[in-house]
C-alpha positions as CSV (number, residue, x, y, z in Angstrom):
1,X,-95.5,-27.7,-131.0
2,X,-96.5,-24.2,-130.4
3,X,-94.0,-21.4,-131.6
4,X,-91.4,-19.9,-129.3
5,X,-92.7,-16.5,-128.9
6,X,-90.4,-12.9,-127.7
7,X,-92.0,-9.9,-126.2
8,X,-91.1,-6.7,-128.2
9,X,-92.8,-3.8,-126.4
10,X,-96.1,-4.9,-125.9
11,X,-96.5,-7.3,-128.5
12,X,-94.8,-10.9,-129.1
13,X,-93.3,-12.1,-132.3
14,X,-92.7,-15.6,-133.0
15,X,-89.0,-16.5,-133.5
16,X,-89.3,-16.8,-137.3
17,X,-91.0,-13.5,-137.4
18,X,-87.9,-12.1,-136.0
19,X,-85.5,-14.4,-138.0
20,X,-87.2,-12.8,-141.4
21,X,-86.7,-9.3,-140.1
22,X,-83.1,-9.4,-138.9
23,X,-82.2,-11.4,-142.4
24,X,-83.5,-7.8,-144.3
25,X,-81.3,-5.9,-142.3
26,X,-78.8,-8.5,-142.8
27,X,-79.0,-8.5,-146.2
28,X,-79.4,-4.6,-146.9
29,X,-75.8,-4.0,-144.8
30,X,-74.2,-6.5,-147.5
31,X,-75.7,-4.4,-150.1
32,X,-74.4,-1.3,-148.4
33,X,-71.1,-2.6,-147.3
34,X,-70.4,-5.0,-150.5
35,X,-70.5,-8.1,-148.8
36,X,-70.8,-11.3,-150.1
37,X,-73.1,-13.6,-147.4
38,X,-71.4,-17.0,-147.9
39,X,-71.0,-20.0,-145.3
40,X,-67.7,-18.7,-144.6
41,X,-69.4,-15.1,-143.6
42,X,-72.2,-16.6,-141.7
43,X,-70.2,-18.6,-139.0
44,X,-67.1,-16.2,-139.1
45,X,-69.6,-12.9,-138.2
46,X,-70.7,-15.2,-135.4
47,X,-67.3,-16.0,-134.4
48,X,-66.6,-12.1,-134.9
49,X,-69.2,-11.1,-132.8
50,X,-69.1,-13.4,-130.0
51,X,-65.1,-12.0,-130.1
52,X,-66.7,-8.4,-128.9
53,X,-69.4,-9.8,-126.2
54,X,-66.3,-11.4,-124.7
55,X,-64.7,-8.1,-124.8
56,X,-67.4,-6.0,-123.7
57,X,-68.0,-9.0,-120.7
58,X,-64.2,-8.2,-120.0
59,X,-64.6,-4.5,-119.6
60,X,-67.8,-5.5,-117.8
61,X,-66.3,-7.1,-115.0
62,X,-63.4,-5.3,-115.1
63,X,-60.9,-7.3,-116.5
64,X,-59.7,-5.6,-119.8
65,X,-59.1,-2.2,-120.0
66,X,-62.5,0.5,-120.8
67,X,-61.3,2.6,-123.8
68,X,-62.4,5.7,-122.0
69,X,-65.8,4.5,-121.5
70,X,-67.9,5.1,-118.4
71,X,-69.5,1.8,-116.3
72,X,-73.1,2.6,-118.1
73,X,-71.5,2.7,-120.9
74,X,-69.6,-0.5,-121.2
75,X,-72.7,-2.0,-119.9
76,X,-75.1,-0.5,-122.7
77,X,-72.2,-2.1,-125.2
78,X,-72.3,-5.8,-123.1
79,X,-76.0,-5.9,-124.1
80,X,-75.8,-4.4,-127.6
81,X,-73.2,-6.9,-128.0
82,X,-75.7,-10.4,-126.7
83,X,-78.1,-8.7,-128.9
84,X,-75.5,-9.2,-132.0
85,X,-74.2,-12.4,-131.2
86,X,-78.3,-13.7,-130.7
87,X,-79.5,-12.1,-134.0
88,X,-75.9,-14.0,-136.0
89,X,-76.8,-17.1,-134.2
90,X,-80.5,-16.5,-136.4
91,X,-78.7,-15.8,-139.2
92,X,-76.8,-18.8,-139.1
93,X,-79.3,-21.1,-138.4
94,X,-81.3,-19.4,-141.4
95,X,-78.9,-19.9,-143.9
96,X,-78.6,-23.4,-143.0
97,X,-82.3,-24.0,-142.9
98,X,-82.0,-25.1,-138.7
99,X,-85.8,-25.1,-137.3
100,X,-84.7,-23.1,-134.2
101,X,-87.9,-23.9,-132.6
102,X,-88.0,-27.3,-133.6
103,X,-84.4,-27.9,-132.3
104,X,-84.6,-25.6,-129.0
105,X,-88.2,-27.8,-128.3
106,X,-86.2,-31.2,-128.6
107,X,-83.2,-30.3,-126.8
108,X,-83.9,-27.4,-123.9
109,X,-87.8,-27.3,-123.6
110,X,-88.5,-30.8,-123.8
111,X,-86.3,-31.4,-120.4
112,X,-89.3,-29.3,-118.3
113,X,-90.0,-33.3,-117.1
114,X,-86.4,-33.4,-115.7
115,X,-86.2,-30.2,-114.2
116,X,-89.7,-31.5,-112.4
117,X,-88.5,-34.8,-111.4
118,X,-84.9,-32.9,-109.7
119,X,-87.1,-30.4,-108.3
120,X,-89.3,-33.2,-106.3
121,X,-86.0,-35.0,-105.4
122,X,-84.6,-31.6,-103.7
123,X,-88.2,-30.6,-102.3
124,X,-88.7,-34.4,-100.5
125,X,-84.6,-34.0,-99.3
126,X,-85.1,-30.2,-98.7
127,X,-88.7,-31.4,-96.3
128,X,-86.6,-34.1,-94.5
129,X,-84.2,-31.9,-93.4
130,X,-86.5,-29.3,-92.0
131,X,-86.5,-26.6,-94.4
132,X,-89.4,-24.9,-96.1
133,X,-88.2,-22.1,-97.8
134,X,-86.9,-24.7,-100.8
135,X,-89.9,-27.0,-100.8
136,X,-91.9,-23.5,-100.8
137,X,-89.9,-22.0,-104.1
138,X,-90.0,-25.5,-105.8
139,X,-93.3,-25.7,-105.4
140,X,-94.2,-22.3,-106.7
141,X,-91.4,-24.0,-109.7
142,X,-93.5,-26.5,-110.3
143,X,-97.1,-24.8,-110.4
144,X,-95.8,-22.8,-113.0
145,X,-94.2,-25.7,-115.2
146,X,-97.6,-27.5,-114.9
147,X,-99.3,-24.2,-116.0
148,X,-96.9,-23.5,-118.9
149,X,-97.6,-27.6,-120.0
150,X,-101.3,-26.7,-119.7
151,X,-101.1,-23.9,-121.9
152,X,-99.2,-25.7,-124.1
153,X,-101.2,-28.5,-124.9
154,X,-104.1,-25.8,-125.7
């Protein structure tokens, strides 16, 4: 299995790489704030910060009130906020020593087969009823899973 990689600016860091950093920031707000980084802490910050995603995602779509804050900037906070709840969800599975590659390859990336298999069911139906525009996309779907498994097994 290769590792999950994220582009930061021009450069990619594997999902561990960012896991260590966010863990020292982590850690050095507890220090600052006197916190003590329990189980307890680990899933209720989650559950605290998913709280103010849903909140900003309210404001967002306009169904909670803004607090004085302009449409950019409730939309700055919405992204801030996925950004929090993604970094706690590292946190978490850190603490509890969760392979987030590992796990994410077994249960998301390995279903690229199944996603292949739908997307030949809905290209054949798609040709049978006369329509190209789907078979085109699914095929252009399909080159690029077979390129991705390609590199992958490089």
């Amino acid at each position: 299995m290769r590792p999950l990689l994220i582009k930061k600016g021009a450069i990619f860091m594997e999902v561990k790489q960012i896991t260590e950093i966010v863990e020292l920031v982590s850690q050095l707000y507890a220090e600052k704030f006197n916190i003590e980084r329990d189980a307890n802490w680990f899933i209720l910050k989650l559950q605290e910060e998913v709280g103010e995603l849903i909140q900003s995602y309210l404001m967002l779509i306009g169904k909670a009130r803004t607090k004085g804050k302009t449409a950019e900037e409730i939309e700055v906070e919405f992204r801030k906020e996925v950004a929090d709840v993604f970094c706690h969800v590292l946190l978490l599975a850190n603490f509890y020593g969760v392979d987030l590659e590992k796990e994410m390859d077994a249960k998301w990336l390995s279903r690229k087969k199944d996603l292949r298999l739908s997307w030949q069911r809905e290209t054949a139906s798609a040709s049978s009823n006369g329509s190209t525009n789907a078979a085109d996309g699914h095929a252009a779907n399909e080159e690029a899973l077979e390129e991705q498994e390609e590199r992958d097994q490089r």
